[in-house]
Rosetta silent file (secondary structure, phi, psi, omega in degrees, C-alpha in Angstrom):
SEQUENCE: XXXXXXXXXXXXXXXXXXXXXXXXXXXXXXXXXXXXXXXXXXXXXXXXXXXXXXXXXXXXXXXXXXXXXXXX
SCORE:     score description
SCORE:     0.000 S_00000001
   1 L     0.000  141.010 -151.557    0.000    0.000    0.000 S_00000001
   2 L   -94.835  118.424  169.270    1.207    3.231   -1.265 S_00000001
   3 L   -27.623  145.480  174.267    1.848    6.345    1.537 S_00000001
   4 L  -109.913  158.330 -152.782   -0.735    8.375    1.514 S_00000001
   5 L  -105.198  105.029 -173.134    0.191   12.586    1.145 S_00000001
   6 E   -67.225  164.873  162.765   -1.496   14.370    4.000 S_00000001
   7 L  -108.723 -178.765 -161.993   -2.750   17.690    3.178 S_00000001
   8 L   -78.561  179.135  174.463   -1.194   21.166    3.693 S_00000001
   9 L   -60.889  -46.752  179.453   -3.020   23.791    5.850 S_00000001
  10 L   -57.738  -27.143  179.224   -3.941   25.410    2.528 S_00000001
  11 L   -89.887  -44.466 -175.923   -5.545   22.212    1.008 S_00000001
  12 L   -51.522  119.919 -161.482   -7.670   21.426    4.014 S_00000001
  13 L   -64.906 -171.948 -163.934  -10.814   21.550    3.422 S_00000001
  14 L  -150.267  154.259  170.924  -13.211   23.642    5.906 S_00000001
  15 L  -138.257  140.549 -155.991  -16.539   23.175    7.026 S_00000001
  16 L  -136.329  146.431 -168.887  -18.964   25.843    7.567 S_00000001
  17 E   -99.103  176.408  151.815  -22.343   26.127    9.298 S_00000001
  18 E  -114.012  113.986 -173.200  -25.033   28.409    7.074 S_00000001
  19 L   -77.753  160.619  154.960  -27.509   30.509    9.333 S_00000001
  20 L   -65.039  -13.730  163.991  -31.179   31.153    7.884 S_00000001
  21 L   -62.642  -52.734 -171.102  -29.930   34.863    7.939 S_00000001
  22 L   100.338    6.672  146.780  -27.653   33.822    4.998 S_00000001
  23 L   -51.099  148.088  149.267  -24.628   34.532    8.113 S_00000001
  24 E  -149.104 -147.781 -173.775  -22.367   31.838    8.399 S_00000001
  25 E   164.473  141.172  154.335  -18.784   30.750   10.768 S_00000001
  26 L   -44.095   96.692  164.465  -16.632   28.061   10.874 S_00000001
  27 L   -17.381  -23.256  178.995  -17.532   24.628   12.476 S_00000001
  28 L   -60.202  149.983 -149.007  -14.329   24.284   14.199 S_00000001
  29 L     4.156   34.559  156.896  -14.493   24.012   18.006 S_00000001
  30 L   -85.193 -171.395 -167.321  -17.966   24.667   17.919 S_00000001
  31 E  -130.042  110.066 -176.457  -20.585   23.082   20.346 S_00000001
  32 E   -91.862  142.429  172.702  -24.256   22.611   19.112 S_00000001
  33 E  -126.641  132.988 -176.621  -26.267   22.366   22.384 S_00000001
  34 E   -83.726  125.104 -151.869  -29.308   20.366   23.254 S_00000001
  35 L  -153.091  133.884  146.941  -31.433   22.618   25.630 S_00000001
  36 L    -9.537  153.131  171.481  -35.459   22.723   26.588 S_00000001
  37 H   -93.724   -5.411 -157.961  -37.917   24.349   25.098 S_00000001
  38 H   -89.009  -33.404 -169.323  -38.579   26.067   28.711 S_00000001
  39 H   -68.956  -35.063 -172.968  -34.628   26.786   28.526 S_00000001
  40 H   -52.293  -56.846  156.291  -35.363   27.795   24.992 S_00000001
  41 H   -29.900  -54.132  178.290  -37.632   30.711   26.211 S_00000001
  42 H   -91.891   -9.694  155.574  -36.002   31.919   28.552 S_00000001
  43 H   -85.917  -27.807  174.631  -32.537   32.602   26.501 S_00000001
  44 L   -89.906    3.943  177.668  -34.815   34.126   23.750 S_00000001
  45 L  -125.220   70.377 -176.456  -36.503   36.417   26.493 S_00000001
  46 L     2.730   24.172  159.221  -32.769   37.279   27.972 S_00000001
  47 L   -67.516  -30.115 -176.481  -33.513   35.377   31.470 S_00000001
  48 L  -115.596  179.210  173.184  -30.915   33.232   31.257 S_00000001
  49 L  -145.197  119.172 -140.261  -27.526   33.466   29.124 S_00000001
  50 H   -34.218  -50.385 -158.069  -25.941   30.369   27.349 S_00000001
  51 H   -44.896  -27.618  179.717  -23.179   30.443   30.022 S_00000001
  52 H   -91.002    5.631  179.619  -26.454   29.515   32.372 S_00000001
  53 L   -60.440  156.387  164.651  -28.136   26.457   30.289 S_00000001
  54 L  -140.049  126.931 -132.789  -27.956   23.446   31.617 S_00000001
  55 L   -91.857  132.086 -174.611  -27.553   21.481   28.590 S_00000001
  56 L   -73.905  -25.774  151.763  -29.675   18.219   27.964 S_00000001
  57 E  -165.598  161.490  163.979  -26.673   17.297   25.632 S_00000001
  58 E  -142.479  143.767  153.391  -23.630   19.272   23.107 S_00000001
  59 E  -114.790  127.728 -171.311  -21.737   17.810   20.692 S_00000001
  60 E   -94.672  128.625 -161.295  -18.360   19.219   20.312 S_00000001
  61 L  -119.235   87.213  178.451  -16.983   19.417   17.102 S_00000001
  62 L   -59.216  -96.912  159.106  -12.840   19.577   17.885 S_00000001
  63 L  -107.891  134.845 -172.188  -11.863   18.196   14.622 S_00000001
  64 L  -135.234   25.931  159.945  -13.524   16.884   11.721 S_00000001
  65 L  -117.421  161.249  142.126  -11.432   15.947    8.674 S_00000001
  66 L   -54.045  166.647  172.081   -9.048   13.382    8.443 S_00000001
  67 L   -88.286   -8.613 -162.189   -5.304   14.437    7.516 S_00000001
  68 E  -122.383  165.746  168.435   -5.082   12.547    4.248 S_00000001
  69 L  -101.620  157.333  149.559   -6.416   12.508    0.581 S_00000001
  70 L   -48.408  114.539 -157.079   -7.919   10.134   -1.423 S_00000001
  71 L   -90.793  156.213  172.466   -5.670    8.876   -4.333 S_00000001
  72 L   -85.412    0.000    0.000   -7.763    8.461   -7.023 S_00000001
């Protein structure tokens, strides 16, 4: 089996979320968090502030490509 050629910083691809705004940001070390709808309410009526959810789950997204390419 043949090495495979990792890629450079420059080659790696990126992943990006897209808001309904037509906004977007980079996926990298974010956290999507699973929260209430009661929690939900009360962060869209400024009682609470994410730092205070208390989260039913998050998924953390550290890294998410592999280092290598596909040889064709």
């Amino acid at each position: 089996m043949a090495e495979k050629e990792g890629f450079t910083p420059e080659e790696e691809p990126m992943a990006i979320i897209v808001m309904a705004d037509g906004t977007w940001c980079s996926v990298r070390a974010v956290t999507m968090t699973i929260i209430t709808q009661k929690q939900h309410i009360q962060l869209c009526d400024g009682e609470i502030e994410p730092k205070d959810l208390v989260n039913v789950l998050d998924i953390h997204f550290p890294t998410y490509f592999h280092r290598f390419r596909e040889e064709d």
